[in-house]
Backbone as a printed PyTorch tensor [residue, N CA C, xyz], in Angstrom:
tensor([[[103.4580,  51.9080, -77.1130],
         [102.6970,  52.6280, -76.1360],
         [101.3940,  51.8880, -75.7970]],

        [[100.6550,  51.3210, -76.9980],
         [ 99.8640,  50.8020, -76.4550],
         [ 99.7940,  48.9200, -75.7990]],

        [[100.9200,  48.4420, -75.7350],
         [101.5600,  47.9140, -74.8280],
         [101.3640,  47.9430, -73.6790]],

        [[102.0930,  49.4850, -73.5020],
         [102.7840,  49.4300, -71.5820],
         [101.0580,  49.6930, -71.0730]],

        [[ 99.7770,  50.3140, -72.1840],
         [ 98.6920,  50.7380, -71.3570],
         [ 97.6440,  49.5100, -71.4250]],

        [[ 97.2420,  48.7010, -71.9840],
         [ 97.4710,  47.0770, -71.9260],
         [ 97.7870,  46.4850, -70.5020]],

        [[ 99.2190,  46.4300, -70.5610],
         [100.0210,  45.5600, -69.1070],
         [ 99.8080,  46.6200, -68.2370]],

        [[ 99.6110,  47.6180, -67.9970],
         [ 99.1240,  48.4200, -66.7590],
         [ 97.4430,  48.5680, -66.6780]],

        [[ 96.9320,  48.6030, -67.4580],
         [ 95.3800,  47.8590, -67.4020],
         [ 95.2740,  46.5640, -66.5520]],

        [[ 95.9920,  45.7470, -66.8870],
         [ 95.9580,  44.1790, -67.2470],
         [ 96.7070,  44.3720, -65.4020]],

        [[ 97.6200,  44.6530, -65.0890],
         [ 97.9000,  44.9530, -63.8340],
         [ 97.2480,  45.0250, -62.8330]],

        [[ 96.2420,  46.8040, -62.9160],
         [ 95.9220,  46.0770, -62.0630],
         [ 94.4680,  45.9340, -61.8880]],

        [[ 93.9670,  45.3050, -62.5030],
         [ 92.7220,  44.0360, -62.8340],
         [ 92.8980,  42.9040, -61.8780]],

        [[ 94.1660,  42.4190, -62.4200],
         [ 94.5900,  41.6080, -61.1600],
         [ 94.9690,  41.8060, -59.7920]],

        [[ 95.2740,  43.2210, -59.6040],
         [ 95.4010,  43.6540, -58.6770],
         [ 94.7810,  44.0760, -57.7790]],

        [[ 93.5930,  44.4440, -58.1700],
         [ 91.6920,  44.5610, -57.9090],
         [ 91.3360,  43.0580, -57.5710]],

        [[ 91.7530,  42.1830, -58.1160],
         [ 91.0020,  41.1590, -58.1320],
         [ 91.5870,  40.4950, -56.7130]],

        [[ 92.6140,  40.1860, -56.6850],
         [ 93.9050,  39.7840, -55.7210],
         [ 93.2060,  40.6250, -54.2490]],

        [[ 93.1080,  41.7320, -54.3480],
         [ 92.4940,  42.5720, -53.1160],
         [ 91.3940,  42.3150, -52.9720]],

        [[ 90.4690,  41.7880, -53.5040],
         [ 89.2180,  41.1820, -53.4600],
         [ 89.2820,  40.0870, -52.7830]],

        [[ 90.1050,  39.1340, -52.9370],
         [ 90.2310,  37.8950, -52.5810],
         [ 90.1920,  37.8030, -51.4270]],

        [[ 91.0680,  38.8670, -50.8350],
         [ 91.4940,  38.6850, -49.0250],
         [ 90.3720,  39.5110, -48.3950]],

        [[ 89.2470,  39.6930, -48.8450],
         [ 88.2180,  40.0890, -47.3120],
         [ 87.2230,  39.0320, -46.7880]],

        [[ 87.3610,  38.9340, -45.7810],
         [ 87.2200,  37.5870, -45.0290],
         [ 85.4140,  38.1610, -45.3050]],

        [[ 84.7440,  36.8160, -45.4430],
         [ 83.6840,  36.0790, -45.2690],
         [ 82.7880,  36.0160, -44.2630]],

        [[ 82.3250,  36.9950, -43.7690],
         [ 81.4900,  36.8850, -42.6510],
         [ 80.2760,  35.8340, -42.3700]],

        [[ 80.0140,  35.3470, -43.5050],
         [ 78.9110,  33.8960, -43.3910],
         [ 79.7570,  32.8960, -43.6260]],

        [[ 81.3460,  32.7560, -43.6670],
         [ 82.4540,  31.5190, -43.6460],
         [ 81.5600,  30.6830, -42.2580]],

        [[ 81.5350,  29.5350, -41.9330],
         [ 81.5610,  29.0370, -41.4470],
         [ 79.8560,  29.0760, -40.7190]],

        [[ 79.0770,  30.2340, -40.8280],
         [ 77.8160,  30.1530, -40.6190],
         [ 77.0480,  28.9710, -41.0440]],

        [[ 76.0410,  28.1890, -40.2620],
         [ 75.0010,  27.4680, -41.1170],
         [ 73.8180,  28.2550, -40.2860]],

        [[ 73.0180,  27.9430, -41.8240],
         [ 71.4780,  28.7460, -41.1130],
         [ 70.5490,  27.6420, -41.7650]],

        [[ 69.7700,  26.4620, -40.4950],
         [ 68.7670,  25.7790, -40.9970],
         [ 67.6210,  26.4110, -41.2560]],

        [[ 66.5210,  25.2510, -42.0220],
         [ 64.9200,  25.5670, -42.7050],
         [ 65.1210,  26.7060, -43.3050]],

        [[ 66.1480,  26.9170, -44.3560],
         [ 66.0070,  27.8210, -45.8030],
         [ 66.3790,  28.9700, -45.2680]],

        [[ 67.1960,  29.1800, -44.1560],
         [ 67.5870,  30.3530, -43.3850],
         [ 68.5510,  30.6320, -44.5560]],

        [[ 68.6350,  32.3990, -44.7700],
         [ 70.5870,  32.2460, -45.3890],
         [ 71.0500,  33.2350, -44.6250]],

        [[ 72.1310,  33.2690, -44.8710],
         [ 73.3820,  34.2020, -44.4020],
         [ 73.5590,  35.3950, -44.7230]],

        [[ 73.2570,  36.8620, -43.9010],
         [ 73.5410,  37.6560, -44.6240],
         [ 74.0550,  38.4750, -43.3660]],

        [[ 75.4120,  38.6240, -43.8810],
         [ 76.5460,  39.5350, -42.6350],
         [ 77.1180,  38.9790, -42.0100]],

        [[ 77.4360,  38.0240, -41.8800],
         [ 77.1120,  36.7810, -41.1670],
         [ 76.2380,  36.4820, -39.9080]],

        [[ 75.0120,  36.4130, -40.2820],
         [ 73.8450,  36.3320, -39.1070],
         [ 72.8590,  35.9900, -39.9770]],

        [[ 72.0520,  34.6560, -39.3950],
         [ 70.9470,  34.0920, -39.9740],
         [ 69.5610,  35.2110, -40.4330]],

        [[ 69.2030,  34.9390, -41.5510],
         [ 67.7290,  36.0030, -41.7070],
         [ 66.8960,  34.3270, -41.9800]],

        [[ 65.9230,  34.2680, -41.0920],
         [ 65.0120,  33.1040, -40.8660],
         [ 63.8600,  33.3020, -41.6810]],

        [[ 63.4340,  32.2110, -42.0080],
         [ 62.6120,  32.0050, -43.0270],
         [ 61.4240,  31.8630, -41.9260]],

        [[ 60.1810,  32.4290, -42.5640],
         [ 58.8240,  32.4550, -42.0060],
         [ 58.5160,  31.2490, -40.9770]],

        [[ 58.0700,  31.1800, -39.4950],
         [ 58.2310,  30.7760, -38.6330],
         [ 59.4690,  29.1550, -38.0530]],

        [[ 60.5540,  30.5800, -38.2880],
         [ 61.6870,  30.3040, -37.8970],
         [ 62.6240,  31.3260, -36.7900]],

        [[ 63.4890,  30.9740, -35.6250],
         [ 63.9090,  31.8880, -35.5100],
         [ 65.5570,  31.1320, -34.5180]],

        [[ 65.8310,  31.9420, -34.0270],
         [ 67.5210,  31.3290, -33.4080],
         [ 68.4290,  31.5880, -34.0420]],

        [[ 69.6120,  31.4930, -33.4940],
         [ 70.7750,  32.2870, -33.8040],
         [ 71.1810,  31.0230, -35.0980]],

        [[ 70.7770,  29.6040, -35.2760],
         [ 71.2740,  29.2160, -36.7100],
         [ 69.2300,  29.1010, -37.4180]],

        [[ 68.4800,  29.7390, -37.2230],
         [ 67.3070,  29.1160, -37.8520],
         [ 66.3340,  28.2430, -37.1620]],

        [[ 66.9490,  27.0550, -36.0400],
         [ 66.4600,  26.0220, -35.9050],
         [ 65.7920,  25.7920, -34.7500]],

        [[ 64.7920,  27.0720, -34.3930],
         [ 64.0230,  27.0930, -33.4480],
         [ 62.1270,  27.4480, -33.9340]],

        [[ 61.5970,  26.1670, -34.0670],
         [ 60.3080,  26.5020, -34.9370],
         [ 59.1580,  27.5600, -34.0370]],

        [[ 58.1670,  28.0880, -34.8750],
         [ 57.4670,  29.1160, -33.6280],
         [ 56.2820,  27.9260, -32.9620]],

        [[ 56.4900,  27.0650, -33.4020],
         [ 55.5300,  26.2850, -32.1090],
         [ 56.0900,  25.8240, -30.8120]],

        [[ 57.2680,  26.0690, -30.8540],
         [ 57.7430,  25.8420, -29.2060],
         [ 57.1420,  27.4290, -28.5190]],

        [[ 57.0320,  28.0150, -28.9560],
         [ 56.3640,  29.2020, -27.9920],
         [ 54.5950,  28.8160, -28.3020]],

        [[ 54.4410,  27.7360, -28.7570],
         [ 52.6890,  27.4740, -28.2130],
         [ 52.8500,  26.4830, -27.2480]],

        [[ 54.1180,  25.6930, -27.1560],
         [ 53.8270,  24.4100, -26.0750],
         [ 54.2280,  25.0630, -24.7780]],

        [[ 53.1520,  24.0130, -24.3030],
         [ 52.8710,  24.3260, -23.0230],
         [ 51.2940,  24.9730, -21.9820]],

        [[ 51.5640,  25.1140, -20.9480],
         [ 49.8760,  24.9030, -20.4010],
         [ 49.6340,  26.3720, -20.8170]],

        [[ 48.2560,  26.4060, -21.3570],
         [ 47.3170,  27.8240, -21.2390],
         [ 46.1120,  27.8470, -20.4760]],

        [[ 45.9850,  29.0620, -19.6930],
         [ 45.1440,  29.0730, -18.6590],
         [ 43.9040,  29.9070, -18.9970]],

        [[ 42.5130,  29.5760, -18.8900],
         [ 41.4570,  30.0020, -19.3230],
         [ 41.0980,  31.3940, -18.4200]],

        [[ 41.2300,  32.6240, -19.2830],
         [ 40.9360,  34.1320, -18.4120],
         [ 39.4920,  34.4570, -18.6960]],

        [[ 39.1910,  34.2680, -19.9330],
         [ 37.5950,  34.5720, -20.1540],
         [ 37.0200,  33.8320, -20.7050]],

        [[ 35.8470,  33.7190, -21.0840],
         [ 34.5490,  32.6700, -21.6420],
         [ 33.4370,  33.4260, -21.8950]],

        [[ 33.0990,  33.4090, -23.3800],
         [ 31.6220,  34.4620, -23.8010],
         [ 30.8680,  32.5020, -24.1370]],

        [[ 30.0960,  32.2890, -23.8330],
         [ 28.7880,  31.3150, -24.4730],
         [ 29.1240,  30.1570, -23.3830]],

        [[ 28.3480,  29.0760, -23.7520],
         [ 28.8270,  28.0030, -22.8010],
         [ 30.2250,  27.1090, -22.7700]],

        [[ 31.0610,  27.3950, -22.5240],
         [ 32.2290,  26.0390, -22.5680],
         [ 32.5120,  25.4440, -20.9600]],

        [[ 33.3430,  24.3680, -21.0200],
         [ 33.7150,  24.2020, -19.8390],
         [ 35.3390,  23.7940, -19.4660]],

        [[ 35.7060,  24.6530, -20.1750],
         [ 37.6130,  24.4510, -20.2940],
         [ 38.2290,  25.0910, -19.1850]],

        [[ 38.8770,  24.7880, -18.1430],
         [ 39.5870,  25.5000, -17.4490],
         [ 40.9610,  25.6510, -17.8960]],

        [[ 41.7630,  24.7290, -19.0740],
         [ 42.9620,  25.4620, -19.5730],
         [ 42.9370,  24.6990, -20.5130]],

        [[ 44.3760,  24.4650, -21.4530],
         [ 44.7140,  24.5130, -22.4960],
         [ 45.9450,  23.5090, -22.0680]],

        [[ 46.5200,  22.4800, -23.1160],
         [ 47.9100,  22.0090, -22.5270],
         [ 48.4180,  21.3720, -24.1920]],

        [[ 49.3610,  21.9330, -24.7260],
         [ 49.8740,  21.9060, -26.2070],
         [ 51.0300,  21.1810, -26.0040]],

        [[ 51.4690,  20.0510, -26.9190],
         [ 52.6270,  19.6750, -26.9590],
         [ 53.1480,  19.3340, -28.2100]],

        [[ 54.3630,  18.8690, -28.5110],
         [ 54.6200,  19.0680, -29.9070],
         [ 54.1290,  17.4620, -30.6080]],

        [[ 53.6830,  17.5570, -31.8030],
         [ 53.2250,  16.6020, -32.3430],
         [ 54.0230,  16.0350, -33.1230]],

        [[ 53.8950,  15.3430, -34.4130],
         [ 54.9230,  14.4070, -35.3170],
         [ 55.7650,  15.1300, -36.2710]],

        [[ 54.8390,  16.5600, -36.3180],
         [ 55.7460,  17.3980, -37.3030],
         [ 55.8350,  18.9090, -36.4170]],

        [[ 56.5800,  19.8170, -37.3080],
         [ 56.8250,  21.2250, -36.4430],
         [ 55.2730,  21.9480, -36.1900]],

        [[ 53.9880,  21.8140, -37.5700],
         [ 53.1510,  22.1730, -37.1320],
         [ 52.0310,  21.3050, -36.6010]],

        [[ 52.6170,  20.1240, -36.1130],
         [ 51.6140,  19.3240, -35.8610],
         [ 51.3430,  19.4300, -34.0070]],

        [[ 50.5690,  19.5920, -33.3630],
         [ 50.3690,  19.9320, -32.1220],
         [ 49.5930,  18.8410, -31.1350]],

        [[ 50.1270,  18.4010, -30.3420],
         [ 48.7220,  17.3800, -29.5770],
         [ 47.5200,  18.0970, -28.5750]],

        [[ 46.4320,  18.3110, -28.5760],
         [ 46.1530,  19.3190, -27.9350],
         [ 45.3400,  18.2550, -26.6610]],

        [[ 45.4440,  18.5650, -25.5420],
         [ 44.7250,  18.0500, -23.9310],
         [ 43.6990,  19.7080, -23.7010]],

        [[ 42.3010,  19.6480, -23.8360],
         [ 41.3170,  20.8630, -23.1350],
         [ 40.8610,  20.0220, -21.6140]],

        [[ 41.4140,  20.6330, -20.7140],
         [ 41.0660,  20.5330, -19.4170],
         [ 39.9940,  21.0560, -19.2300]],

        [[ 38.1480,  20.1090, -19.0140],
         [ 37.2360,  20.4740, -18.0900],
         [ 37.1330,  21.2790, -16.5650]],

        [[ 36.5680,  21.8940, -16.6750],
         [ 36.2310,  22.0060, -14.9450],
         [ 36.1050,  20.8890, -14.0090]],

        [[ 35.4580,  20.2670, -14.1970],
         [ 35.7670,  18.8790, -13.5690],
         [ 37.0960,  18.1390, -13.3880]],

        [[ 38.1210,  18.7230, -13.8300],
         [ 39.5170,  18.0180, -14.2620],
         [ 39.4310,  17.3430, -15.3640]],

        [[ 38.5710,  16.6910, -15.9280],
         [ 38.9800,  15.8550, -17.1400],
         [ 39.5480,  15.9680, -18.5110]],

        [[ 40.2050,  15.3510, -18.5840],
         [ 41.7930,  16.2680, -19.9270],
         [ 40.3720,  15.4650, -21.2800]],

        [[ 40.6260,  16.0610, -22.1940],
         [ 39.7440,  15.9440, -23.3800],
         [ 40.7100,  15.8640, -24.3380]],

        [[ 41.1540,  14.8600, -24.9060],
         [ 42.6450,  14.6830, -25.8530],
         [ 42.1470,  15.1600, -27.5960]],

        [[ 43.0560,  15.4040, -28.1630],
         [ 42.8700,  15.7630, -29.4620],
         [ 44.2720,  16.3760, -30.1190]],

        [[ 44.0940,  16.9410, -31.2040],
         [ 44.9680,  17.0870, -32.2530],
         [ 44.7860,  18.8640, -32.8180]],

        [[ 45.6210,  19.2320, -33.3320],
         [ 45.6980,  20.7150, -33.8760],
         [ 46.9570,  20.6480, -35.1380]],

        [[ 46.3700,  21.8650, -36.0760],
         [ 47.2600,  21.8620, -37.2790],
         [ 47.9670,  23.7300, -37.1830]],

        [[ 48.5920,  23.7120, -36.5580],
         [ 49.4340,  24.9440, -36.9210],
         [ 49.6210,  25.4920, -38.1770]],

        [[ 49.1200,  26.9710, -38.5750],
         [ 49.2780,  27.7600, -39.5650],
         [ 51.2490,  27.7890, -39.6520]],

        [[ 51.9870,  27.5460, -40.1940],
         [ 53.5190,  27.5840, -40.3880],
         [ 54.4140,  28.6310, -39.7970]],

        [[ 53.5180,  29.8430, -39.8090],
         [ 53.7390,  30.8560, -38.7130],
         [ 53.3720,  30.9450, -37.7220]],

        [[ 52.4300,  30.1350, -37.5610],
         [ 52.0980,  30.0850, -35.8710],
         [ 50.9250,  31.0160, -35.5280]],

        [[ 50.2750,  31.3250, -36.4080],
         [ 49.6380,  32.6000, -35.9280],
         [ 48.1240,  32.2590, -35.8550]],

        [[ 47.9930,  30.8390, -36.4060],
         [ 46.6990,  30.1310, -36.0850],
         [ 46.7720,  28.9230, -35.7810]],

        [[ 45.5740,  28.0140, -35.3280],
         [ 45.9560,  26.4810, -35.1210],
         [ 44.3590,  26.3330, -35.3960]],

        [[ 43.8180,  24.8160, -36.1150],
         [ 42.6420,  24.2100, -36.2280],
         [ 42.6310,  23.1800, -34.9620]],

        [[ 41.8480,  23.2480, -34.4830],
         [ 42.3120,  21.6290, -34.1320],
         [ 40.5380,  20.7000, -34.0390]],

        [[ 40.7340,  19.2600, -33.2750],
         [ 39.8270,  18.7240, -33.1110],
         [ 39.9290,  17.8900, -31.9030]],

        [[ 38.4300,  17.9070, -31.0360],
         [ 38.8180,  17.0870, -29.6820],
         [ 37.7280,  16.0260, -30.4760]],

        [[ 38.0840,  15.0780, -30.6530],
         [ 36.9850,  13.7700, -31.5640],
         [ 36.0010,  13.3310, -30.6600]],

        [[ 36.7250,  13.3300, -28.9980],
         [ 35.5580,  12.3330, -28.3320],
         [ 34.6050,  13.0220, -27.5090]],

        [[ 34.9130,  14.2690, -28.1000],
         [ 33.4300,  15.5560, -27.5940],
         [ 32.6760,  16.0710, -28.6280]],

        [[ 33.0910,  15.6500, -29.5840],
         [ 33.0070,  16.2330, -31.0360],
         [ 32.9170,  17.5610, -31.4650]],

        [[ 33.7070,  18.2880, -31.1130],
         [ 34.2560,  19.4970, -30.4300],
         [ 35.6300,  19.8020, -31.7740]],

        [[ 35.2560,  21.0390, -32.6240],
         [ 36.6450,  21.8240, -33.2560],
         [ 36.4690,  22.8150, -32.9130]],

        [[ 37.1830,  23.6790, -33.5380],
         [ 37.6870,  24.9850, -32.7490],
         [ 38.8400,  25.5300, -33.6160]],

        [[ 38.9480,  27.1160, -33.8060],
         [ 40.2780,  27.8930, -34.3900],
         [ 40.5030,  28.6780, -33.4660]],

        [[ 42.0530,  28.2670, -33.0500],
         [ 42.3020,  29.1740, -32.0220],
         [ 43.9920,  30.2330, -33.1520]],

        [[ 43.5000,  31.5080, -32.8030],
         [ 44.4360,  32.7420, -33.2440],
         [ 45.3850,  33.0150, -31.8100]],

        [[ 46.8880,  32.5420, -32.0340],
         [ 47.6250,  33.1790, -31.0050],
         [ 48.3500,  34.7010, -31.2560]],

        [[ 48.5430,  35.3610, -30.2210],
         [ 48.9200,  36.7710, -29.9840],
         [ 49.6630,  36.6610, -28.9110]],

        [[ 51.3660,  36.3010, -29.0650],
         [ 52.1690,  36.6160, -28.1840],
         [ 51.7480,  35.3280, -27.1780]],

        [[ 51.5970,  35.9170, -25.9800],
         [ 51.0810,  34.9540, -24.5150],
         [ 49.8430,  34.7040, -24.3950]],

        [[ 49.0240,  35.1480, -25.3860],
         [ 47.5150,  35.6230, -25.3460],
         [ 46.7280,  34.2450, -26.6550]],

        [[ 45.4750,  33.6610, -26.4500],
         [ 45.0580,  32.8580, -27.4490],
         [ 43.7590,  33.5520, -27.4290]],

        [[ 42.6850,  33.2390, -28.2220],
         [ 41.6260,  33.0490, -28.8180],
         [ 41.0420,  31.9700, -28.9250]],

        [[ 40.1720,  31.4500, -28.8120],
         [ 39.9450,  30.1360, -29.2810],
         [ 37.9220,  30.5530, -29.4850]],

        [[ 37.8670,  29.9960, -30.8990],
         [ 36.3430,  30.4000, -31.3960],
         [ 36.3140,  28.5890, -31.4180]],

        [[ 35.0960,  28.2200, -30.6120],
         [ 34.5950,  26.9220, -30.4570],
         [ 33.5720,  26.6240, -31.4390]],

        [[ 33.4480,  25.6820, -32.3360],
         [ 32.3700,  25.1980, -33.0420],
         [ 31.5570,  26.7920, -33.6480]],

        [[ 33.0540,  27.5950, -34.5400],
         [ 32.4840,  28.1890, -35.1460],
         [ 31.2270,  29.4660, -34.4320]],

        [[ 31.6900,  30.0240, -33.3750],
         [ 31.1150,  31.0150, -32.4290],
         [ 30.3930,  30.2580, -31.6560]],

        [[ 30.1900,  29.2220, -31.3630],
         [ 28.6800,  29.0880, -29.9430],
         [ 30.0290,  29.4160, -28.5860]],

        [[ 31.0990,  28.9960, -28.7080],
         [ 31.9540,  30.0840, -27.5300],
         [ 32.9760,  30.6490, -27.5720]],

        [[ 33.2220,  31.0850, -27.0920],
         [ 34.5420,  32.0410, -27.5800],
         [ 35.4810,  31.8680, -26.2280]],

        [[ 36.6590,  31.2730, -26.3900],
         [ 37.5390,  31.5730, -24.9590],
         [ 38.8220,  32.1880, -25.2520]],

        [[ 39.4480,  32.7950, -23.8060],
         [ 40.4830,  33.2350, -23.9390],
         [ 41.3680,  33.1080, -23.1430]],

        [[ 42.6140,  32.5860, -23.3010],
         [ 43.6370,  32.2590, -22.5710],
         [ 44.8010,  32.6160, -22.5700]],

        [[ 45.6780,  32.2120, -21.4670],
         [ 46.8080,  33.3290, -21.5560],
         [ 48.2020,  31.7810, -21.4670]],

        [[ 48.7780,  32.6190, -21.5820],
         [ 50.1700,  30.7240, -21.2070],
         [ 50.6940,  31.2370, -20.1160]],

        [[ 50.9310,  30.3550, -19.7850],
         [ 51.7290,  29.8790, -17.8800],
         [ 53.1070,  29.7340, -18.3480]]])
């Protein structure tokens, strides 16, 4: 007797197991880049990451021109023009004068995107600019101005 309850244990164990085997894999064949993983099969993105595999960084939503809406102190920026630099948070930054003249420099993206340092060297000019959506901030040399811009 305690035999047949053994091999009918033992049954179906394997038989549990065997039915286990065949439910398909919903992250089979998924890849999710920059430390993305798989869960359901649909990427969950790792902190400024996003796209259907991961591999869309959040500084492509800073590149590109930003247009100057307000100004508290003296500056003379009429926009903003971001492009991507050597790494995902590395940024090239152009501040357009009123006069037209592009003012070249560099910016370091917070990994989320939710801040940038940067430096224009040949004005001697830094600045932290906080983005919000379509909307920037930019605190110049530590408050003497404050601007605000929107993206085009």
């Amino acid at each position: 007797m305690k035999s047949i309850k053994f091999l009918s244990v033992l049954a179906l164990i394997f038989t549990m197991a065997l039915f286990q085997s065949c439910e398909d894999d919903p992250c089979e064949g998924v890849t999710c880049l920059n430390d993305g993983i798989c869960l359901d099969g649909t990427c969950d993105c790792s902190t400024g990451y996003s796209g259907v595999d991961c591999g869309t960084h959040c500084s492509e939503d800073i590149i590109g021109t930003w247009n100057v809406t307000n100004v508290t102190g003296i500056c003379d920026y009429t926009s903003y023009v971001f492009s991507k630099g050597s790494t995902d948070t590395a940024i090239d930054v152009i501040a357009v004068a009123i006069d037209g003249t592009n003012v070249p420099g560099t910016g370091t993206l917070s990994f989320d995107c939710a801040t940038m340092t940067y430096s224009l060297p040949s004005v001697s000019i830094t600045g932290s600019i906080i983005f919000n959506g379509n909307m920037l901030t930019d605190d110049v040399l530590n408050g003497t101005c404050t601007i605000e811009a929107t993206k085009q």
